[in-house]
DRENBAGU-255922 format. One line per 5 residues: number of its first residue (from 1); their letters; for each residue x, y, z of N, C-alpha, C. Coordinates in steps of 0.02 Angstrom, whole numbers. Layout:
// DRENBAGU-255922
NUM) A) X,Y,Z,X,Y,Z,X,Y,Z | ... $
// end
This chain:
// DRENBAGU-255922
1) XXXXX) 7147,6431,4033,7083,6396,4021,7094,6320,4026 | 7052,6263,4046,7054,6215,4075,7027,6181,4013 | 7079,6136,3993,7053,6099,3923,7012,6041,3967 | 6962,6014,3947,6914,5935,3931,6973,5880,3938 | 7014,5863,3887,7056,5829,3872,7100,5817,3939 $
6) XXXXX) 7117,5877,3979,7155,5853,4031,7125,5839,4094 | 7054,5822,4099,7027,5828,4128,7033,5722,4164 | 6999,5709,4225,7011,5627,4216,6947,5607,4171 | 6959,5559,4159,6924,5504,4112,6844,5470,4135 | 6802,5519,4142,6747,5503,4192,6672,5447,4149 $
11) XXXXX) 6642,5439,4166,6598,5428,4152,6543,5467,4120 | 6539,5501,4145,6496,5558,4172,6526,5606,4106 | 6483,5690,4111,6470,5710,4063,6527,5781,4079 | 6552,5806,4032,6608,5875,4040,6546,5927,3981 | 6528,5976,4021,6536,6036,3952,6582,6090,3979 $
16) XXXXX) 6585,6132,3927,6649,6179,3914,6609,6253,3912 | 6631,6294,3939,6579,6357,3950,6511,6345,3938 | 6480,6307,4000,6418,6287,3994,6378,6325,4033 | 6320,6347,4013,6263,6405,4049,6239,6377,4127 | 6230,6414,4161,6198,6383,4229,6146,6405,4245 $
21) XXXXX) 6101,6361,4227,6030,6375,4269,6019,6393,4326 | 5999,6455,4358,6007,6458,4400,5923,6523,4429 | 5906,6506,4491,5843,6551,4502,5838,6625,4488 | 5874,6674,4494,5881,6718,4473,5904,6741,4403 | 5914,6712,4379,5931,6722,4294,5994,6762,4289 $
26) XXXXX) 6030,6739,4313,6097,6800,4312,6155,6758,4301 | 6205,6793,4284,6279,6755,4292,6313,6722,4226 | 6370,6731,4232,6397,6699,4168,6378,6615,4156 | 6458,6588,4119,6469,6533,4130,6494,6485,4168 | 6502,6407,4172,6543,6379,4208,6595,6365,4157 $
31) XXXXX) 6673,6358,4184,6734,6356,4131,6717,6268,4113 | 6698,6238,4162,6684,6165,4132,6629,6135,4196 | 6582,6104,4175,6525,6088,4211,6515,6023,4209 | 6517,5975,4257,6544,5915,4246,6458,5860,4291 | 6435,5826,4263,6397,5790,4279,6413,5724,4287 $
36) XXXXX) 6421,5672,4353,6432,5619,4341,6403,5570,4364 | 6398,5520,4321,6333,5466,4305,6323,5433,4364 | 6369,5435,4419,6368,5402,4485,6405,5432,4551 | 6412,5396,4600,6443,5394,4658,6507,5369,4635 | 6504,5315,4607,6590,5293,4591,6624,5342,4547 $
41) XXXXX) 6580,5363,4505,6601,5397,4456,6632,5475,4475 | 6598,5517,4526,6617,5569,4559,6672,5541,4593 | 6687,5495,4646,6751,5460,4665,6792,5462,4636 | 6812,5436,4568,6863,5425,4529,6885,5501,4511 | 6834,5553,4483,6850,5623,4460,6897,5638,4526 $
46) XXXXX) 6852,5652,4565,6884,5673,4642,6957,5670,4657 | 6973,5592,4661,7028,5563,4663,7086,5580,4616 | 7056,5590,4542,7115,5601,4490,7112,5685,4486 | 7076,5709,4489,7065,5801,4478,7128,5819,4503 | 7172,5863,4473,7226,5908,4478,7206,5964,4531 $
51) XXXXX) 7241,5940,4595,7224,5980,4672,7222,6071,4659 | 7225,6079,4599,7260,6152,4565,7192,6175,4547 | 7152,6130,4534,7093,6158,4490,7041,6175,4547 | 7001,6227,4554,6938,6239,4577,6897,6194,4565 | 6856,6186,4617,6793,6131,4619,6732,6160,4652 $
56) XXXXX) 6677,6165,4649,6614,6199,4668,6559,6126,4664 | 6535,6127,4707,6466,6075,4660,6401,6110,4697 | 6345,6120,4639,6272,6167,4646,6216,6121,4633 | 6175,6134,4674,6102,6094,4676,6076,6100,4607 | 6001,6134,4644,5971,6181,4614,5958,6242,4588 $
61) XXXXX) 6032,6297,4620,6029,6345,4617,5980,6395,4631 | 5934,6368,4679,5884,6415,4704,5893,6460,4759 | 5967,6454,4779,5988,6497,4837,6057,6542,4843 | 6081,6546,4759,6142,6569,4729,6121,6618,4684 | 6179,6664,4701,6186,6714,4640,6264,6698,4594 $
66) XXXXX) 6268,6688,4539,6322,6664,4480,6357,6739,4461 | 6405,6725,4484,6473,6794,4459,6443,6809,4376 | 6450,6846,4362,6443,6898,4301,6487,6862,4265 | 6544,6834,4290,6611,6822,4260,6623,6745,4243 | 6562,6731,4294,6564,6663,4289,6584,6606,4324 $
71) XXXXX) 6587,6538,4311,6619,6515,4400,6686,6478,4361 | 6755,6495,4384,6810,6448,4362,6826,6380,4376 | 6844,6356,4352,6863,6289,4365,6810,6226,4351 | 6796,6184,4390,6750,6132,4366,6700,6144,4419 | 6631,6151,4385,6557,6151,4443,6528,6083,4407 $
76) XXXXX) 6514,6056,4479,6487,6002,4488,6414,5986,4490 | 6368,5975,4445,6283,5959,4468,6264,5897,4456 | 6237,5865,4506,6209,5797,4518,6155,5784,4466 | 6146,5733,4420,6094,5712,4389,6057,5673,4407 | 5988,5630,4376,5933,5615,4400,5970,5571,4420 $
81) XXXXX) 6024,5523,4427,6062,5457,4462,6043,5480,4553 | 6067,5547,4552,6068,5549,4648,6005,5581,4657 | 5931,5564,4603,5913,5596,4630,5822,5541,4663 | 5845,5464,4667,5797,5429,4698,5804,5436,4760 | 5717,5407,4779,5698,5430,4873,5684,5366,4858 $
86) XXXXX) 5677,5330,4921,5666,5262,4943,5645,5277,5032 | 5613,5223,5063,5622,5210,5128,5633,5147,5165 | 5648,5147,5209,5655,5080,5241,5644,5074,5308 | 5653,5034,5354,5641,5039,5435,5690,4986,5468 | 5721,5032,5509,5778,4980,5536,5765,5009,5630 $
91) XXXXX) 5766,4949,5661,5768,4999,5748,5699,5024,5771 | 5649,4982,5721,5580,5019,5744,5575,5099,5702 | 5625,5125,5691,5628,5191,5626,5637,5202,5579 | 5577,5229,5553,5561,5239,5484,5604,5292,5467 | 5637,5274,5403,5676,5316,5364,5667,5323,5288 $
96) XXXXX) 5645,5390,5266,5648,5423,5195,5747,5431,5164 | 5749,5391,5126,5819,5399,5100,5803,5429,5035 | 5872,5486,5022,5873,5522,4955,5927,5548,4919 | 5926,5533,4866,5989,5579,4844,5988,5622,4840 | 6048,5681,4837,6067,5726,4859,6021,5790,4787 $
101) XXXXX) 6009,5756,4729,5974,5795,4683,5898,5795,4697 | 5899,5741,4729,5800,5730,4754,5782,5828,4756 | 5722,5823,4745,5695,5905,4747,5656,5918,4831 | 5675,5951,4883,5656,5945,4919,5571,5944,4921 | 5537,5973,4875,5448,5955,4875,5453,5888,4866 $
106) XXXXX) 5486,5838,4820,5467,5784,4785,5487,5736,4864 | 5525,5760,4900,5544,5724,4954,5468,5706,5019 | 5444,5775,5010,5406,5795,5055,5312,5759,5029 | 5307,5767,4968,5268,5726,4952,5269,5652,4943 | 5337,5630,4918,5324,5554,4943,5310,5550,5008 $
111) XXXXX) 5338,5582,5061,5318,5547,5124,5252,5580,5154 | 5220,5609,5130,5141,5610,5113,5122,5568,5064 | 5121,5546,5021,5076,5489,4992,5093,5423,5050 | 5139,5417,5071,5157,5371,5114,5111,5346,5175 | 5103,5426,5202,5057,5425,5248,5113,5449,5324 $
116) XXXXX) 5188,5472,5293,5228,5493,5373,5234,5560,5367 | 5248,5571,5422,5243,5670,5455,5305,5665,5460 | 5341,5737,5464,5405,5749,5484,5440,5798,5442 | 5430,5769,5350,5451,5792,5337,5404,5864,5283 | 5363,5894,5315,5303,5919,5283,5342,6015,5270 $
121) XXXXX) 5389,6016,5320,5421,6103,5302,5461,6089,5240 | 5494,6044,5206,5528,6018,5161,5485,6043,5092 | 5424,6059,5096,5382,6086,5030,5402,6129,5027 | 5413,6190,5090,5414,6275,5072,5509,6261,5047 | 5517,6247,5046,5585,6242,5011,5624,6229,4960 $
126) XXXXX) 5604,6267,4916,5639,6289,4842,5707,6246,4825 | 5737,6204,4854,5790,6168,4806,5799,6119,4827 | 5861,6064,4823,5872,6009,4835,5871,5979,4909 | 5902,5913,4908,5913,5903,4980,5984,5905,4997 | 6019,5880,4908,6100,5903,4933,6116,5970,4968 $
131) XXXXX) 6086,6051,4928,6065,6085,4964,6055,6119,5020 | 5993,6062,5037,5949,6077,5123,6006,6061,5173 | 6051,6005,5155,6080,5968,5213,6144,6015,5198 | 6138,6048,5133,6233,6089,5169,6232,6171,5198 | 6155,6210,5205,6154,6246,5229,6116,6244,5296 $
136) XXXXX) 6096,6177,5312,6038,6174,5356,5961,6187,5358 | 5939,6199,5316,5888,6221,5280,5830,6233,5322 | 5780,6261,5322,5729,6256,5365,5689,6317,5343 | 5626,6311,5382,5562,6362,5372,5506,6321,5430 | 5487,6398,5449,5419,6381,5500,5449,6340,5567 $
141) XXXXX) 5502,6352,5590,5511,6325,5646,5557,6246,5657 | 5548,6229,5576,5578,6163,5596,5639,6169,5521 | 5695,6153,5511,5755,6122,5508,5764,6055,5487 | 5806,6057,5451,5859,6001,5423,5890,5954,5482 | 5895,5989,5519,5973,5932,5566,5901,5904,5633 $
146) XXXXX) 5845,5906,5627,5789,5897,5661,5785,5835,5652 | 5773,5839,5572,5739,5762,5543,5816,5718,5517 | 5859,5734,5516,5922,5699,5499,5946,5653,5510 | 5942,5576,5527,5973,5537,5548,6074,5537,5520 | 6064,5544,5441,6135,5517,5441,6126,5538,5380 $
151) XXXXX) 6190,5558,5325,6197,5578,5254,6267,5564,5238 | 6261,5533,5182,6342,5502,5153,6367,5549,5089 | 6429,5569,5102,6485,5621,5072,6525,5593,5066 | 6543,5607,5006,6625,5601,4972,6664,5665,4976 | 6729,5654,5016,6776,5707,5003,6820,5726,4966 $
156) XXXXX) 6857,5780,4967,6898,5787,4910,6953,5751,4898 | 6960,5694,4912,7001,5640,4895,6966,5595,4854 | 6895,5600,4863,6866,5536,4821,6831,5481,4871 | 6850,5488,4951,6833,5442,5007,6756,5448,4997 | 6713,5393,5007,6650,5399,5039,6634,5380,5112 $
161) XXXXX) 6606,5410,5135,6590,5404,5209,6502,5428,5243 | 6492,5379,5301,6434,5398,5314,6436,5439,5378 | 6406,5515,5363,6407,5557,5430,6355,5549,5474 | 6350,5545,5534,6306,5537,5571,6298,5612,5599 | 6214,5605,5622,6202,5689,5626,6239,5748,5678 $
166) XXXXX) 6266,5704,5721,6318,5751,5779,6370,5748,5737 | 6382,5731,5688,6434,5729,5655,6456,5808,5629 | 6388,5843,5611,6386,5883,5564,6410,5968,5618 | 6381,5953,5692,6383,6013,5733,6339,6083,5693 | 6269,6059,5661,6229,6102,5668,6223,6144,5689 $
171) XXXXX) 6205,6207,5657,6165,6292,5705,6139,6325,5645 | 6113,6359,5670,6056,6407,5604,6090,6402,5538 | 6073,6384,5490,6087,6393,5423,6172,6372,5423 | 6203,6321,5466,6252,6303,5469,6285,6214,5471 | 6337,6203,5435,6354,6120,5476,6437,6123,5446 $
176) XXXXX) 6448,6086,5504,6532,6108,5497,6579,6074,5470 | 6546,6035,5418,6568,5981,5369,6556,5999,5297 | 6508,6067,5289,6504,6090,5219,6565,6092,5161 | 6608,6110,5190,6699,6124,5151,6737,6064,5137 | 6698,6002,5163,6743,5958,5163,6719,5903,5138 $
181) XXXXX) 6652,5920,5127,6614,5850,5102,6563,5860,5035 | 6553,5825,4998,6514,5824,4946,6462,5801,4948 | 6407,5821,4989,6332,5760,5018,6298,5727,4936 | 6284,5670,4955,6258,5650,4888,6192,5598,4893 | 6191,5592,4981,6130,5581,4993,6122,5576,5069 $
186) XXXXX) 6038,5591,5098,6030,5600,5163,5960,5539,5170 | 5973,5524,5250,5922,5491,5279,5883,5523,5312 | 5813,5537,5321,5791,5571,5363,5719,5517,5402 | 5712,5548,5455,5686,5505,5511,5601,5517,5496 | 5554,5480,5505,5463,5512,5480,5454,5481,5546 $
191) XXXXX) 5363,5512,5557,5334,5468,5601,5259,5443,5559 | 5246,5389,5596,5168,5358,5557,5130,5432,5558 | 5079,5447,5513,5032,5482,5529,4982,5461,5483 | 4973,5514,5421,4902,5501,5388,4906,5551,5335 | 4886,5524,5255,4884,5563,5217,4854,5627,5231 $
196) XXXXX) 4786,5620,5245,4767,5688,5272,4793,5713,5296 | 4805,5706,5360,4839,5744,5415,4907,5800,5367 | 4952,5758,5342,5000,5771,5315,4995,5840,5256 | 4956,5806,5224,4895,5874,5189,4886,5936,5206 | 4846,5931,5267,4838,5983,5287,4880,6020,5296 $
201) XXXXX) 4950,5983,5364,5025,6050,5362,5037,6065,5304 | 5056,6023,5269,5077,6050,5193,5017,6097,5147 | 4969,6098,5157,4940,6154,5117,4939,6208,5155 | 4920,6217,5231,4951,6284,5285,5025,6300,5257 | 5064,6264,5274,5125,6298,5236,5146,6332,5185 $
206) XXXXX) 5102,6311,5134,5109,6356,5059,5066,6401,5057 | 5005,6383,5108,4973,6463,5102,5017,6505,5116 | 5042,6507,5185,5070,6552,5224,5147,6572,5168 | 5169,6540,5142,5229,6547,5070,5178,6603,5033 | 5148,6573,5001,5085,6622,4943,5087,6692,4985 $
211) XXXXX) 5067,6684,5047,5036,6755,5060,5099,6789,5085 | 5160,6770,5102,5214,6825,5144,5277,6813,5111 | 5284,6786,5034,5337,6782,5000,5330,6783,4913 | 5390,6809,4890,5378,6833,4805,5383,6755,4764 | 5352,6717,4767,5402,6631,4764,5375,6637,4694 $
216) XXXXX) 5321,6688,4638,5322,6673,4570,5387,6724,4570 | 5439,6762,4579,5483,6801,4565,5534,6770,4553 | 5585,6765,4532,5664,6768,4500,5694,6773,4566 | 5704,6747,4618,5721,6754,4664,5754,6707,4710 | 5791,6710,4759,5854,6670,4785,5834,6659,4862 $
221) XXXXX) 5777,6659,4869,5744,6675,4938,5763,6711,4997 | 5776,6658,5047,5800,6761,5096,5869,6752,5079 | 5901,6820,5074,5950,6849,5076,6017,6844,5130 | 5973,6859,5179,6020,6863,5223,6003,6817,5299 | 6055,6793,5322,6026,6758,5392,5996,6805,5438 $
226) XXXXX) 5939,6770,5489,5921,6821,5556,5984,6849,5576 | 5991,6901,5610,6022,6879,5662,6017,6860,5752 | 6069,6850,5777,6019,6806,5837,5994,6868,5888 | 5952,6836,5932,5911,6872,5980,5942,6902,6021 | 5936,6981,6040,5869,7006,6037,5865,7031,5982 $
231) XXXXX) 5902,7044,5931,5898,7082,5875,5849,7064,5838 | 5807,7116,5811,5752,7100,5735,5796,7084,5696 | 5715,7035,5654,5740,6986,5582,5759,7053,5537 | 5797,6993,5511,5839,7031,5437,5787,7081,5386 | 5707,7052,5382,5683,7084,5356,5667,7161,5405 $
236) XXXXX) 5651,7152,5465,5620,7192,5483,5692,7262,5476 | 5739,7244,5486,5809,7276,5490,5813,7322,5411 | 5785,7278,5357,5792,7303,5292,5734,7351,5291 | 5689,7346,5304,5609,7398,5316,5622,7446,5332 | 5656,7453,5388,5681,7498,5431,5734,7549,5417 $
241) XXXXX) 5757,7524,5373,5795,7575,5330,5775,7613,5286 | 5717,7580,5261,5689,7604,5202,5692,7572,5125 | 5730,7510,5138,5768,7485,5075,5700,7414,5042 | 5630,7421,5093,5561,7381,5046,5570,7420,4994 | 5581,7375,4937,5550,7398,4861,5605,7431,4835 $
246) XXXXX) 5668,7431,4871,5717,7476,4844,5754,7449,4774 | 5771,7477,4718,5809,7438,4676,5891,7475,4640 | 5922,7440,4616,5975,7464,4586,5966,7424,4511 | 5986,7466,4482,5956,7431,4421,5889,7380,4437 | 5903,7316,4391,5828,7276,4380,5828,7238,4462 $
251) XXXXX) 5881,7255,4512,5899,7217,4560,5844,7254,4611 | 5803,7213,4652,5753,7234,4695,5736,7214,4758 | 5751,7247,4800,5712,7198,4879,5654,7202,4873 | 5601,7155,4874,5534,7137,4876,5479,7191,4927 | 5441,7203,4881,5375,7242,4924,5337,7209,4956 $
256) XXXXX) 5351,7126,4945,5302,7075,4986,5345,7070,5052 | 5418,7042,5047,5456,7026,5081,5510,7050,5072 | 5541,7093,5123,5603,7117,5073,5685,7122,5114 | 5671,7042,5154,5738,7001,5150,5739,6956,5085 | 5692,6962,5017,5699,6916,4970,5744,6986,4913 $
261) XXXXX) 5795,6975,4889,5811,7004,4808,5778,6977,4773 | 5756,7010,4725,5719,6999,4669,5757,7009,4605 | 5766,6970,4534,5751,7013,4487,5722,7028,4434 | 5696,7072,4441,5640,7119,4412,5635,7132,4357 | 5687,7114,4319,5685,7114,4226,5756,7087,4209 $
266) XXXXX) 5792,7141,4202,5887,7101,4183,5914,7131,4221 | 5924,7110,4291,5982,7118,4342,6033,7085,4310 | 6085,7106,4354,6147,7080,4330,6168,7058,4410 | 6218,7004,4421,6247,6995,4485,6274,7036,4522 | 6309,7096,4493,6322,7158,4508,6281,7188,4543 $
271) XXXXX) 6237,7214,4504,6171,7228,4533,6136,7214,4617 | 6131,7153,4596,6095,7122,4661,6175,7132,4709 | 6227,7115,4703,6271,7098,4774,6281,7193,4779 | 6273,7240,4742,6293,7311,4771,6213,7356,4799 | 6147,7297,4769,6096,7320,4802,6109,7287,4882 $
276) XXXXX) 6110,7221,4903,6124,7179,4964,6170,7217,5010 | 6243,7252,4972,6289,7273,5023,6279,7336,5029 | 6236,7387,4991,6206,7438,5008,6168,7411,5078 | 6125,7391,5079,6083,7345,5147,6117,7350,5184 | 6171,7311,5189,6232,7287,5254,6239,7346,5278 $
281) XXXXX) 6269,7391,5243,6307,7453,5256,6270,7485,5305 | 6194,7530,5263,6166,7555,5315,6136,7533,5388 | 6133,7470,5396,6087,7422,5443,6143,7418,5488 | 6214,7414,5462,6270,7408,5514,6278,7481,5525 | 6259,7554,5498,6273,7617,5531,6209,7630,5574 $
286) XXXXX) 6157,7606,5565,6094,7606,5610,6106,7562,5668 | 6117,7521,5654,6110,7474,5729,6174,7434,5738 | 6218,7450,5718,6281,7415,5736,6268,7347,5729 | 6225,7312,5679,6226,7234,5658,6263,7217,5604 | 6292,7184,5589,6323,7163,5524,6292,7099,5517 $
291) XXXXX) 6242,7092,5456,6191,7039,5423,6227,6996,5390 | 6235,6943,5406,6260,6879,5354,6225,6862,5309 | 6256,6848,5246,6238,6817,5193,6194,6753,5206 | 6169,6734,5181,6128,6669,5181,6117,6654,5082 | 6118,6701,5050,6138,6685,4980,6214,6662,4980 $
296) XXXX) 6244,6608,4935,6283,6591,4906,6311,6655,4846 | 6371,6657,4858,6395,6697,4789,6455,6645,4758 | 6427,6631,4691,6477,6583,4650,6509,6609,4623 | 6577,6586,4611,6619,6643,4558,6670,6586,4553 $
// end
């Protein structure tokens, strides 16, 4: 067990088997959960942390399921410090800047009160931007690495650096700097438009959320990535088996949507990852696909 005491000398905040909030309500503890008051301040941890110890750092947890057992070592969550939006214009381009805790709605409505377009799919999206930018994030056609100009990460040395968006080598729900970098804040690119205007996508969008997804549910959103063409979506692959509405214990694929797990009263993490790889299994003896994860599993 990982004493506090030997931990470096941060600024920032240490708890010791501390609970993790997380969308699905599941999962143990973290062995030490470390919040720090800054950018310098994560630097310095970085830098002094014993290369021995596990390190994790979690948004919002709106796209994770938490081990039963819990996550070892030190998990990392950004506080309200990374979590201001600002903009500015350099080059004739307007840029929304944010920290990496910003909530991706809160992102998407400033730049509607603003009056810029761009970043309006950023509502249907349930968690951060640290997040959006380390899985690629997207809904309705448009993506993270779209609107991206540039996002600055600290690595596991403690370095800060600014990535530029070819930097990252983007693809579906992918960027090839996730393992190596700690995003703690992104720039993203708007264009002039109009409160209204802006309005409008953004309320089409949450209709279309309301009507073809469980988003009042306990839930981690989709499950699993597409996979690519010609093959049917992940949901249609899960239908097709028969596994709409299916549950194992309180663990449930959705009768609305049912690339979403649900849970349905007291799942356990168990639960949900042997309801999910039940899925895999049969969908890979039906059609010879093997479905990727697009949930996070913390442990």
């Amino acid at each position: 067990m990982i004493s506090i005491d030997t931990l470096p000398k941060v600024k920032g905040v240490y708890r010791q088997n501390a609970r993790i909030s997380n969308w699905f309500n599941v999962g143990g503890n973290a062995e030490i959960l470390y919040r720090p008051s800054d950018a310098e301040d994560l630097q310095f941890f970085l830098r002094e942390i014993d290369k021995k110890i596990p390190i994790q750092i979690l948004g919002l947890a709106s796209n994770v399921i938490i081990s039963d057992d819990g996550v070892r070592g030190v998990l990392i969550r950004l506080g309200s410090e990374f979590s201001k939006i600002n903009h500015y214009i350099v080059d004739n381009k307007i840029i929304i800047r944010c920290g990496a805790s910003a909530l991706c709605i809160n992102v998407a409505n400033y730049a509607r009160q603003l009056g810029y377009s761009g970043l309006e799919f950023l509502s249907g999206i349930p968690g951060s931007v640290g997040g959006a930018i380390a899985m690629n994030a997207g809904c309705y056609g448009s993506e993270v690495s779209q609107v991206l100009l540039q996002a600055q990460g600290i690595d596991y040395n403690g370095e800060k650096k600014f990535l530029a968006n070819e930097n990252f080598n983007f693809s579906y729900r992918y960027n090839s700097l996730n393992k190596k970098y700690f995003f703690i804040e992104g720039d993203f690119v708007v264009e002039r438009s109009s409160y209204d205007q802006v309005s409008k996508t953004m309320n089409e969008l949450q209709i279309k959320r309301e009507e073809s997804q469980p988003i009042r549910a306990k839930t981690g959103g989709s499950t699993f990535k597409n996979p690519p063409p010609p093959a049917k979506k992940a949901w249609e692959l899960i239908d097709e088996i028969g596994y709409r509405g299916k549950k194992i214990g309180d663990a449930q694929f959705s009768t609305k949507h049912c690339n979403f797990l649900i849970n349905a009263g007291n799942a356990s993490a168990k639960d949900l990852i042997e309801l999910a790889d039940s899925a895999c299994h049969e969908i890979e003896k039906k059609f010879s696909i093997i479905l990727e994860w697009e949930i996070k599993i913390i442990k």
